[in-house]
BALONU-821318 format. One record per residue: x, y, z of N, C-alpha, C, O in turn; residue in three letters; residue number from 0. Coordinates in steps of 0.1 Angstrom, whole numbers, plus 5000, padded with zeros to 4 digits. Layout:
<node n_u="X" n_v="Y" n_w="Z" ca_u="X" ca_v="Y" ca_w="Z" c_u="X" c_v="Y" c_w="Z" o_u="X" o_v="Y" o_w="Z" type="ALA" seq="NUM"/>
...
//
This chain:
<node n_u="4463" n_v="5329" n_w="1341" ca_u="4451" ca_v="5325" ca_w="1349" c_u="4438" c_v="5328" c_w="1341" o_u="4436" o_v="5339" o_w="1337" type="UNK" seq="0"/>
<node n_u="4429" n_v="5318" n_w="1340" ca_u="4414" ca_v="5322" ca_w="1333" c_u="4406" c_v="5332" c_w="1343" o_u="4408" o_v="5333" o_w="1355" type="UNK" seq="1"/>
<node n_u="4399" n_v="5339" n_w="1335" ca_u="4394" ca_v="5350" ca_w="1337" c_u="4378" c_v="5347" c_w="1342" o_u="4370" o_v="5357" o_w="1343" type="UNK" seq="2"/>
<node n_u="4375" n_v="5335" n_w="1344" ca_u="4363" ca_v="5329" ca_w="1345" c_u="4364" c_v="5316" c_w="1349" o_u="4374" o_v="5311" o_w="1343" type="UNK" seq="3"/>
<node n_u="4356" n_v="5306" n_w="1357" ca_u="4355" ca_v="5292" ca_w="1360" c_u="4342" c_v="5291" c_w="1360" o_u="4335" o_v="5301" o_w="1362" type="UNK" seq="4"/>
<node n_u="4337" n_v="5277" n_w="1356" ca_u="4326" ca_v="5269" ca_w="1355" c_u="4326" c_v="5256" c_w="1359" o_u="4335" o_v="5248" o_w="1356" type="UNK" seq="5"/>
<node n_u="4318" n_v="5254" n_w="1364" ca_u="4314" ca_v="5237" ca_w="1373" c_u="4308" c_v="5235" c_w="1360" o_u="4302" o_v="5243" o_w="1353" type="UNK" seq="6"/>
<node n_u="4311" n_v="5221" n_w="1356" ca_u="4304" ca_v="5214" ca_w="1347" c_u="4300" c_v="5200" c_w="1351" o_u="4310" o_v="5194" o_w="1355" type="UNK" seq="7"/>
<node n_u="4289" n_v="5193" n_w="1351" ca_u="4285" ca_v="5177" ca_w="1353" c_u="4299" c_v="5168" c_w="1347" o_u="4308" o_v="5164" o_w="1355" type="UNK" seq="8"/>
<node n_u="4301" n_v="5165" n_w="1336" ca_u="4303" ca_v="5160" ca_w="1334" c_u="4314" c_v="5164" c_w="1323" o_u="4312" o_v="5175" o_w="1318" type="UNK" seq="9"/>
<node n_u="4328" n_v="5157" n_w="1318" ca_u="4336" ca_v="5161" ca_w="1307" c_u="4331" c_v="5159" c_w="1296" o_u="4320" o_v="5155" o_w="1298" type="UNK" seq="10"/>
<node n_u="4334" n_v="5161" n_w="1284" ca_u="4329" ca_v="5154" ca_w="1271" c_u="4337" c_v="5149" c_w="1267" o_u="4347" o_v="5156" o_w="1269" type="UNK" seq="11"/>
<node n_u="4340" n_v="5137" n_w="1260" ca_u="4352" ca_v="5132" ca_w="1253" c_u="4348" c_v="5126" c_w="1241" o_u="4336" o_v="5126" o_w="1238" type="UNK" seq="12"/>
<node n_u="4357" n_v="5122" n_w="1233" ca_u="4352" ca_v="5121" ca_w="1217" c_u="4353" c_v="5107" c_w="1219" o_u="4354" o_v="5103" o_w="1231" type="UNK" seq="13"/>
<node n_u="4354" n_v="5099" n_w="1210" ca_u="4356" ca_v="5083" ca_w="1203" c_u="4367" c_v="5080" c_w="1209" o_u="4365" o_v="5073" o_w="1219" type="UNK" seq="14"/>
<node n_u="4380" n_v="5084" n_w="1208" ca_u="4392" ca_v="5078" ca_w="1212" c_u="4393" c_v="5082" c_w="1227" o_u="4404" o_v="5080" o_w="1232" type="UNK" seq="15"/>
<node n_u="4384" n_v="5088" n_w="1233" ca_u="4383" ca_v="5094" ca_w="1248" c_u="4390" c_v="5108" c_w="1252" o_u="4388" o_v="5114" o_w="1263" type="UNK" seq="16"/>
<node n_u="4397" n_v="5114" n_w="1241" ca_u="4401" ca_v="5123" ca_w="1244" c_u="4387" c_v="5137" c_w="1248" o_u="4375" o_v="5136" o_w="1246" type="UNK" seq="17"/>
<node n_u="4393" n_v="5146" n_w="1253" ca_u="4381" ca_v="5161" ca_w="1254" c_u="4379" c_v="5162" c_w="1239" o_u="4386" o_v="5159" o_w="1229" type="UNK" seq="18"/>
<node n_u="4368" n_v="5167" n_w="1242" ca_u="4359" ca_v="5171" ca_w="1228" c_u="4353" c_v="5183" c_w="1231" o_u="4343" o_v="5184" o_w="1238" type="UNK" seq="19"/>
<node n_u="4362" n_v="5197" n_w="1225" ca_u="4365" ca_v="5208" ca_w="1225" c_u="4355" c_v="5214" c_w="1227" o_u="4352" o_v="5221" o_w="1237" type="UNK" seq="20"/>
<node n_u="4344" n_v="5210" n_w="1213" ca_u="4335" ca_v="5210" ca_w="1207" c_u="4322" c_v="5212" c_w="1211" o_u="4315" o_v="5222" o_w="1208" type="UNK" seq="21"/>
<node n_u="4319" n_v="5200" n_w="1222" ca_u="4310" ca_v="5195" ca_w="1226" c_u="4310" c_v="5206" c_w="1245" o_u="4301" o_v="5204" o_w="1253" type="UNK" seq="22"/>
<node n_u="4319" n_v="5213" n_w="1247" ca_u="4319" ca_v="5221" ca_w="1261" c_u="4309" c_v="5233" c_w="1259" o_u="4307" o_v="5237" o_w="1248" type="UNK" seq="23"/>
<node n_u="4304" n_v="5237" n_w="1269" ca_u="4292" ca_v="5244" ca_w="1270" c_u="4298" c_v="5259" c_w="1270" o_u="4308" o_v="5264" o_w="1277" type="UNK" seq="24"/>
<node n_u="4290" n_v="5265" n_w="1262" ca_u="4301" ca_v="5282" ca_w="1261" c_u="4294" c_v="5290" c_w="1279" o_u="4283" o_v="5290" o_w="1285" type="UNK" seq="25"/>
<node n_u="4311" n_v="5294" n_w="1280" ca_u="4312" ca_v="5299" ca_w="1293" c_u="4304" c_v="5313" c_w="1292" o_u="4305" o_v="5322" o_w="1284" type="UNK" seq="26"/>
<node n_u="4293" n_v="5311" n_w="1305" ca_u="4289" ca_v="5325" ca_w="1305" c_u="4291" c_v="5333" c_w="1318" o_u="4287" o_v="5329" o_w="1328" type="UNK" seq="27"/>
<node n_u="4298" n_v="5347" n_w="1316" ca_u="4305" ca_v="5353" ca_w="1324" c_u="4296" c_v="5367" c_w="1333" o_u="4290" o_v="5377" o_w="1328" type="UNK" seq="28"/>
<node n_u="4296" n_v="5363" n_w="1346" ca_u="4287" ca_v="5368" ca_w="1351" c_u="4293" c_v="5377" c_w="1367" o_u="4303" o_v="5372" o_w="1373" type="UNK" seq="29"/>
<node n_u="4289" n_v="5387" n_w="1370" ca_u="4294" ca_v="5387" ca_w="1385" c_u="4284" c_v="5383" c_w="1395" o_u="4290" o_v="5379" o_w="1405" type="UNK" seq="30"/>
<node n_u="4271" n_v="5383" n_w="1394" ca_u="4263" ca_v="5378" ca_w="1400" c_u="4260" c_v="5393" c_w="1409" o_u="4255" o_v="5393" o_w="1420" type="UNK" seq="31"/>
<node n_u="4262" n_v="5402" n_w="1403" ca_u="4252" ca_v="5415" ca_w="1406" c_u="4242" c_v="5416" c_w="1393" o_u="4245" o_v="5412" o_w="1382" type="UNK" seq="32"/>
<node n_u="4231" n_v="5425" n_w="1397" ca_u="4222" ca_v="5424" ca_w="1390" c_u="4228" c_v="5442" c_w="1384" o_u="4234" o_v="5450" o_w="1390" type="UNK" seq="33"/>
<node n_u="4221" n_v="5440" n_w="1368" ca_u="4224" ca_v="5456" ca_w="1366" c_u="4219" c_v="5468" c_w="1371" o_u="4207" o_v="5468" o_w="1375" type="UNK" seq="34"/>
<node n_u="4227" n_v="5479" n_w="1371" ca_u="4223" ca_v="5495" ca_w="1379" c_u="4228" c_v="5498" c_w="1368" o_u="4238" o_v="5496" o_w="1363" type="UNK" seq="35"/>
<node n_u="4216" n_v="5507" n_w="1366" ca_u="4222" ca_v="5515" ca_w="1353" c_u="4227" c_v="5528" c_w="1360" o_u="4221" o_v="5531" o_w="1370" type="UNK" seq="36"/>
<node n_u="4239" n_v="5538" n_w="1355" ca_u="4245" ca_v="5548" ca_w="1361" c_u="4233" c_v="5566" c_w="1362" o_u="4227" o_v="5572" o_w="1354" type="UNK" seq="37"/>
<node n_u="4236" n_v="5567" n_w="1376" ca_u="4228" ca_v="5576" ca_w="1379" c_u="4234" c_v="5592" c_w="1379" o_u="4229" o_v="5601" o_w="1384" type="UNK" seq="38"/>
<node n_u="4246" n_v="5594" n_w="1371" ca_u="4250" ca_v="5606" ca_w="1369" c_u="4259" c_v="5604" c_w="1355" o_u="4259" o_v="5594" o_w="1349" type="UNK" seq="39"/>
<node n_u="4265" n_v="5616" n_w="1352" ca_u="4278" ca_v="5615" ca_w="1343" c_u="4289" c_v="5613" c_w="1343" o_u="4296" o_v="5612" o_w="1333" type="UNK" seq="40"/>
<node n_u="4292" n_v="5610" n_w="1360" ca_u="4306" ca_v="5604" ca_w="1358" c_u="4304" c_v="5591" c_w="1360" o_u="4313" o_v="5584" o_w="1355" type="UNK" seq="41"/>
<node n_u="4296" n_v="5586" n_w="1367" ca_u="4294" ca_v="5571" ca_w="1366" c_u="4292" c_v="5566" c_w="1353" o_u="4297" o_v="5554" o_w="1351" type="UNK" seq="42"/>
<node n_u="4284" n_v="5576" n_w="1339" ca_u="4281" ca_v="5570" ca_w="1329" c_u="4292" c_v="5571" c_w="1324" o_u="4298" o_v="5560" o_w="1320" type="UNK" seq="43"/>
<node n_u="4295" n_v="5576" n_w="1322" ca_u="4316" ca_v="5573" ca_w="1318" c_u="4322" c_v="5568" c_w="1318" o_u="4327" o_v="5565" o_w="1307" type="UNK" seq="44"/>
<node n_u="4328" n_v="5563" n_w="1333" ca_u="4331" ca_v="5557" ca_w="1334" c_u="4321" c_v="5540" c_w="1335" o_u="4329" o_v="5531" o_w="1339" type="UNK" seq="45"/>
<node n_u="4317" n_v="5538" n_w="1334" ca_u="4310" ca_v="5528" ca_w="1330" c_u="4312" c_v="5522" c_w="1312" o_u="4312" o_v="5511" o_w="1307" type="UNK" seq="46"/>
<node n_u="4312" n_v="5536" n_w="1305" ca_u="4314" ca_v="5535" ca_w="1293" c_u="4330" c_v="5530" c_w="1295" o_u="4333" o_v="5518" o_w="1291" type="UNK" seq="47"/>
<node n_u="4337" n_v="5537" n_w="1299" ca_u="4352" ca_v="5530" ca_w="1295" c_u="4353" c_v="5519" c_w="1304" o_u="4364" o_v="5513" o_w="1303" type="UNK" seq="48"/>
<node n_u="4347" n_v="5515" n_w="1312" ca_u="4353" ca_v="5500" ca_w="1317" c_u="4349" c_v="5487" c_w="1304" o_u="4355" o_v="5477" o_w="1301" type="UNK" seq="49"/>
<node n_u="4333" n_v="5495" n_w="1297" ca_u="4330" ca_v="5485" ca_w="1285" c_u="4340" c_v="5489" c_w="1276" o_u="4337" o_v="5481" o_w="1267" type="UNK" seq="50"/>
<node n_u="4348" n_v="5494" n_w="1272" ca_u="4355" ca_v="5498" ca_w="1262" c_u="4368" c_v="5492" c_w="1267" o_u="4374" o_v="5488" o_w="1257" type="UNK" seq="51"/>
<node n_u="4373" n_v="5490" n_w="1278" ca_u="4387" ca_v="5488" ca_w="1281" c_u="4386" c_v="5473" c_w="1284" o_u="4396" o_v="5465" o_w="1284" type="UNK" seq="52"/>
<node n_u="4372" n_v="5470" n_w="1286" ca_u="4372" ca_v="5457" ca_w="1295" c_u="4364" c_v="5447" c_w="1281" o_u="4359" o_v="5436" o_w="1284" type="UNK" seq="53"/>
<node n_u="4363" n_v="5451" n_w="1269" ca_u="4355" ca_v="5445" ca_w="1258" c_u="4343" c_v="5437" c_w="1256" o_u="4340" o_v="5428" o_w="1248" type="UNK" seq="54"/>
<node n_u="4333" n_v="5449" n_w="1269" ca_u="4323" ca_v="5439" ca_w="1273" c_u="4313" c_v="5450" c_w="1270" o_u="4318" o_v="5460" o_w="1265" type="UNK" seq="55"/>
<node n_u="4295" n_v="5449" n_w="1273" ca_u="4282" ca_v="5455" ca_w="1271" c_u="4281" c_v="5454" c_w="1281" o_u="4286" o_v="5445" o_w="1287" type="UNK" seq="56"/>
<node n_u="4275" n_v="5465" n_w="1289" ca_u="4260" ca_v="5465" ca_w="1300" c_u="4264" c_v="5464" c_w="1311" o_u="4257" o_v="5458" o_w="1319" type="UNK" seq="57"/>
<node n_u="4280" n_v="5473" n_w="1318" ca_u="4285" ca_v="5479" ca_w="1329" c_u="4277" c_v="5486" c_w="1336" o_u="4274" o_v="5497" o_w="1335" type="UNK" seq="58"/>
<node n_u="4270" n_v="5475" n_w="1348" ca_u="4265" ca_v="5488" ca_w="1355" c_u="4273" c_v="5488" c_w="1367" o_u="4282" o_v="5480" o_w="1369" type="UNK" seq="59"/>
<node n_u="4266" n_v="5500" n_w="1376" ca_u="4276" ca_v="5509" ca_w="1385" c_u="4283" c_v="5500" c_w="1398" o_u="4292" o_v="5504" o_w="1405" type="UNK" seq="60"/>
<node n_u="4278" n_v="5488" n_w="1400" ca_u="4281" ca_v="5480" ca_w="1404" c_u="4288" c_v="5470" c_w="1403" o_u="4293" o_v="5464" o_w="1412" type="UNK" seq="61"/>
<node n_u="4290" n_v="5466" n_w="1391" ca_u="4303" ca_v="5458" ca_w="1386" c_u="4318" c_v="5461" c_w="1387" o_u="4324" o_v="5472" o_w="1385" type="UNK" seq="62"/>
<node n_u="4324" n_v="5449" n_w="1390" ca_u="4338" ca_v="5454" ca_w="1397" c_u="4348" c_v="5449" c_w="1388" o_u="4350" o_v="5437" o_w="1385" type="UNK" seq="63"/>
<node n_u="4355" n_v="5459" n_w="1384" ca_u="4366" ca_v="5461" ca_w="1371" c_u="4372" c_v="5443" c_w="1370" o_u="4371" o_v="5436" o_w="1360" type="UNK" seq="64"/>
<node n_u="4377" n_v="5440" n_w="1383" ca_u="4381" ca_v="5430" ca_w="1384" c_u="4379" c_v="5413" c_w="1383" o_u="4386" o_v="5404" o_w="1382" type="UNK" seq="65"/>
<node n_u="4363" n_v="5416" n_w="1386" ca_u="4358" ca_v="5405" ca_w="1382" c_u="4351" c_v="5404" c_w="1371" o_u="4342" o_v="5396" o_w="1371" type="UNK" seq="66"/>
<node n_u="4354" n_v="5413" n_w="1360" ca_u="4351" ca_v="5412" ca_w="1348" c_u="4359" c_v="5407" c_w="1339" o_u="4356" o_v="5402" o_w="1328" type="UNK" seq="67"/>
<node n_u="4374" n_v="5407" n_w="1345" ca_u="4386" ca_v="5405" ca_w="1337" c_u="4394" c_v="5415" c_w="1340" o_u="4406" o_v="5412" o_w="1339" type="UNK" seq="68"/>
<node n_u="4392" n_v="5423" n_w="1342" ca_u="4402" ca_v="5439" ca_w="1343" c_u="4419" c_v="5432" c_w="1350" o_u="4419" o_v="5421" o_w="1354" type="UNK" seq="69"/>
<node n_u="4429" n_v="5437" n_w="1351" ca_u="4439" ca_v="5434" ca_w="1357" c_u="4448" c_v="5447" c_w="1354" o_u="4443" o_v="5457" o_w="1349" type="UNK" seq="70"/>
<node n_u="4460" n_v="5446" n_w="1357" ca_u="4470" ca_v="5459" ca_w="1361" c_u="4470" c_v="5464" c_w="1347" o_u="4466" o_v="5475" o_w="1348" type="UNK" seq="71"/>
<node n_u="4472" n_v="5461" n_w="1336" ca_u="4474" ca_v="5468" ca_w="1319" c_u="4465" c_v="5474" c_w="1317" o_u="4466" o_v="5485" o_w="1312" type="UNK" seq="72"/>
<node n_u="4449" n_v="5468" n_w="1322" ca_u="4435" ca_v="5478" ca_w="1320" c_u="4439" c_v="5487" c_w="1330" o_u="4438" o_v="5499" o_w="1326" type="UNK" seq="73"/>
<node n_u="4443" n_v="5488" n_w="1343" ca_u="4443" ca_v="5497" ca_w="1351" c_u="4446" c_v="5507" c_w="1345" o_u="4440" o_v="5517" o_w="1347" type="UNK" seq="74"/>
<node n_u="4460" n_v="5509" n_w="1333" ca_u="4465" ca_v="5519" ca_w="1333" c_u="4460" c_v="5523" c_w="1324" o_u="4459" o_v="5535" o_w="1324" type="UNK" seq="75"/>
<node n_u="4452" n_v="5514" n_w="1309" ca_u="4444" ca_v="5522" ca_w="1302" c_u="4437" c_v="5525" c_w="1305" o_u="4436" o_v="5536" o_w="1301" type="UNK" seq="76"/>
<node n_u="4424" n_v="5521" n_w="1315" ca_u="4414" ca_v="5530" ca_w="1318" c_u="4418" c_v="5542" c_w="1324" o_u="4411" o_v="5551" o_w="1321" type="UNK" seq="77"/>
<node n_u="4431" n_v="5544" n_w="1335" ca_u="4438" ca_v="5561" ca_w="1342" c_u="4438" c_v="5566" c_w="1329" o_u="4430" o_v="5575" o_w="1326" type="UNK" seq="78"/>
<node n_u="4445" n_v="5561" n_w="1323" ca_u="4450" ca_v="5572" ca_w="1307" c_u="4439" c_v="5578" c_w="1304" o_u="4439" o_v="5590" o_w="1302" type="UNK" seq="79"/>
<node n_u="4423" n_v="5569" n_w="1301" ca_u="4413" ca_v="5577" ca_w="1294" c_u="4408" c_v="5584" c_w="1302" o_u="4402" o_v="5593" o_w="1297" type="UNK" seq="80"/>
<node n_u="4407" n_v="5583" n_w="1316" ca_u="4400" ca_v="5591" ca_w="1323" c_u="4406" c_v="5601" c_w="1326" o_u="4400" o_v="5610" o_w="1330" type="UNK" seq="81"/>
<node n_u="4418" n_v="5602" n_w="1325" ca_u="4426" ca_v="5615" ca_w="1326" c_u="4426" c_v="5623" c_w="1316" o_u="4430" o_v="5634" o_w="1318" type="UNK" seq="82"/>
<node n_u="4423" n_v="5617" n_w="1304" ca_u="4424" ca_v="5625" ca_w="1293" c_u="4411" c_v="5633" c_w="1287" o_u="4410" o_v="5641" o_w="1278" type="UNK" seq="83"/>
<node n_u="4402" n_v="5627" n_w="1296" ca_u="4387" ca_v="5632" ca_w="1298" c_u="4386" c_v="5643" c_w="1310" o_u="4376" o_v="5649" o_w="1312" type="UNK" seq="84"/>
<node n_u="4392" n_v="5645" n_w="1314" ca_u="4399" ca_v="5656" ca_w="1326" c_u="4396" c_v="5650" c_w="1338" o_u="4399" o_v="5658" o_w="1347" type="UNK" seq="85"/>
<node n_u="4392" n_v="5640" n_w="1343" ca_u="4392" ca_v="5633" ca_w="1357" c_u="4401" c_v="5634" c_w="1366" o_u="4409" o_v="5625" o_w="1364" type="UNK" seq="86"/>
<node n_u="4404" n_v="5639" n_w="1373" ca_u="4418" ca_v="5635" ca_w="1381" c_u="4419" c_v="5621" c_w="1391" o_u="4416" o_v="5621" o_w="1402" type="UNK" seq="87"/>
<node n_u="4425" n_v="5608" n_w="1384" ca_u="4428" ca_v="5602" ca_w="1386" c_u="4440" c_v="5593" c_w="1391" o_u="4449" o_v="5593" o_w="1382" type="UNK" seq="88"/>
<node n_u="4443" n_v="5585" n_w="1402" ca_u="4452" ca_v="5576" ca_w="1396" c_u="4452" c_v="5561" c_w="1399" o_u="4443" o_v="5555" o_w="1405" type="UNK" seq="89"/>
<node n_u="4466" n_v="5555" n_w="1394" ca_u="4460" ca_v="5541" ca_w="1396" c_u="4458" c_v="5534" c_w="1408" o_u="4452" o_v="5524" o_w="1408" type="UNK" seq="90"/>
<node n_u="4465" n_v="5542" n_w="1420" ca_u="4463" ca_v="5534" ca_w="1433" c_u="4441" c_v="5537" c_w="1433" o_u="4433" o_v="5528" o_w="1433" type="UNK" seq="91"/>
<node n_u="4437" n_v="5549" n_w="1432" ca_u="4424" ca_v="5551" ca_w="1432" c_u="4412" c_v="5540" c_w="1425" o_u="4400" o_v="5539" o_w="1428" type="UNK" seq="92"/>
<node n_u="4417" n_v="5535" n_w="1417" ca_u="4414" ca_v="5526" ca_w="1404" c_u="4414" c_v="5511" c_w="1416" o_u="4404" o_v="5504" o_w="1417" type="UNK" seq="93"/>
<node n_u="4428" n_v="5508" n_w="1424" ca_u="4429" ca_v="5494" ca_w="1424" c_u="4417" c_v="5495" c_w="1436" o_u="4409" o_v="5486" o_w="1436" type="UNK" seq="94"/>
<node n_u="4416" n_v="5506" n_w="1444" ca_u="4411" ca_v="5509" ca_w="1456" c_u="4391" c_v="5509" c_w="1455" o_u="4382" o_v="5505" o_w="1463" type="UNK" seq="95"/>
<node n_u="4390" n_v="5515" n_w="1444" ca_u="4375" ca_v="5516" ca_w="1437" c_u="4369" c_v="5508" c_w="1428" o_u="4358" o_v="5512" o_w="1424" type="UNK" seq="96"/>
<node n_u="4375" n_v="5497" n_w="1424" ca_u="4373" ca_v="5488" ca_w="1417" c_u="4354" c_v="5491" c_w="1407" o_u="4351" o_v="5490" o_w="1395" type="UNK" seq="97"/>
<node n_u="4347" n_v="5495" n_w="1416" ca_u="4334" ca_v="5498" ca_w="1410" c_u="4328" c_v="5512" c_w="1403" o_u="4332" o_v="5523" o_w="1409" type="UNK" seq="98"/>
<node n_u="4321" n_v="5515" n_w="1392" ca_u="4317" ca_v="5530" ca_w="1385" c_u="4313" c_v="5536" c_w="1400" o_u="4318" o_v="5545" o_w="1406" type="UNK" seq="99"/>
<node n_u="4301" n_v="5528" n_w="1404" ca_u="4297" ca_v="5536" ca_w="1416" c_u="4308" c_v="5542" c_w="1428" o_u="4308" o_v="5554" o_w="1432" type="UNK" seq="100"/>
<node n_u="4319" n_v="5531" n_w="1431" ca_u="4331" ca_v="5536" ca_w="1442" c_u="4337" c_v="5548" c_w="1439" o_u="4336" o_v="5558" o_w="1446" type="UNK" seq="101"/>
<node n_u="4343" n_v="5545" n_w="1426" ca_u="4353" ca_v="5553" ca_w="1422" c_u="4348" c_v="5564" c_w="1413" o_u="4356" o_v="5572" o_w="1409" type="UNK" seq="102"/>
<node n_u="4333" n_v="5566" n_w="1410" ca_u="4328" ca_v="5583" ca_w="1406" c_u="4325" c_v="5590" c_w="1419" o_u="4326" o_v="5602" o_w="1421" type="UNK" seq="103"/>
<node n_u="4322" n_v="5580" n_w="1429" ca_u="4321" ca_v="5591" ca_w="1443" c_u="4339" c_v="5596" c_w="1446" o_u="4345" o_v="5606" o_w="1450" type="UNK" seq="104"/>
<node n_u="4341" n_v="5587" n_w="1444" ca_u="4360" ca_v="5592" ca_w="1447" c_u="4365" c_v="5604" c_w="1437" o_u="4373" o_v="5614" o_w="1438" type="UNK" seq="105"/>
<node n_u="4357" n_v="5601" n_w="1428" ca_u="4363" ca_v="5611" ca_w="1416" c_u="4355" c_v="5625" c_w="1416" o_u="4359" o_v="5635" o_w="1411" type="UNK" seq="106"/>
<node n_u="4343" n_v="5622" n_w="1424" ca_u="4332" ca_v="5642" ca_w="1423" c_u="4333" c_v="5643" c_w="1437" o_u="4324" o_v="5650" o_w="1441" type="UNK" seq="107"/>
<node n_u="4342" n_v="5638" n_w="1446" ca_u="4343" ca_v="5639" ca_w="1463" c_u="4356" c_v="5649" c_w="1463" o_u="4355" o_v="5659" o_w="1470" type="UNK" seq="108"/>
<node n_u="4368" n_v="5645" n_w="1456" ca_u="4377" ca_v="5649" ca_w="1452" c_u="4380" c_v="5661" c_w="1444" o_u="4391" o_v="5667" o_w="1442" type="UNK" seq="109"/>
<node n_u="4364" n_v="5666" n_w="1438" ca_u="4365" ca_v="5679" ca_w="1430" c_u="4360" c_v="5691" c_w="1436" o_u="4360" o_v="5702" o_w="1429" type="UNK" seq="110"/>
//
């Protein structure tokens, strides 16, 4: 499944009509929240490892694991680092908090 869709006007096609790879407009991947930069330390954390797990820049506390690309394999790398950071985590918590903001209140509510 793509991790992203775009409406485009029109296809591009080359000479013999086939797509013209080439000529497609680079996909830009957005959630359509604006950024929040993280207001404590565990938000900044975890914000850092969703950019680390999720291969992206400029996580704020509002973006949601999942509509960045995240899926069940990041789930369990991101548990592993946050546990290894001493968080107590797990993955039902993760599918449940999808956001830095959800899931640091879950994680310093819990302490």
């Amino acid at each position: 499944l793509p991790s992203y869709l775009m409406q485009i006007e029109s296809i591009p096609v080359n000479k013999s009509g086939k797509l013209d790879k080439r000529a497609l407009p680079e996909i830009e991947a957005r959630t359509g929240n604006e950024y929040v930069a993280p207001r404590n330390e565990t938000e900044e954390t975890i914000c850092e490892l969703f950019a680390q797990v999720l291969e992206r820049e400029n996580i704020g506390v509002d973006d949601d694991f999942f509509e960045l690309g995240g899926h069940s394999i990041n789930v369990v790398r991101l548990e592993m680092l946050l546990t290894q950071m001493g968080y107590e985590v797990n993955i039902p918590m993760i599918f449940d908090n999808p956001t830095p903001r959800s899931l640091a209140e879950k994680i310093d509510t819990g302490r």
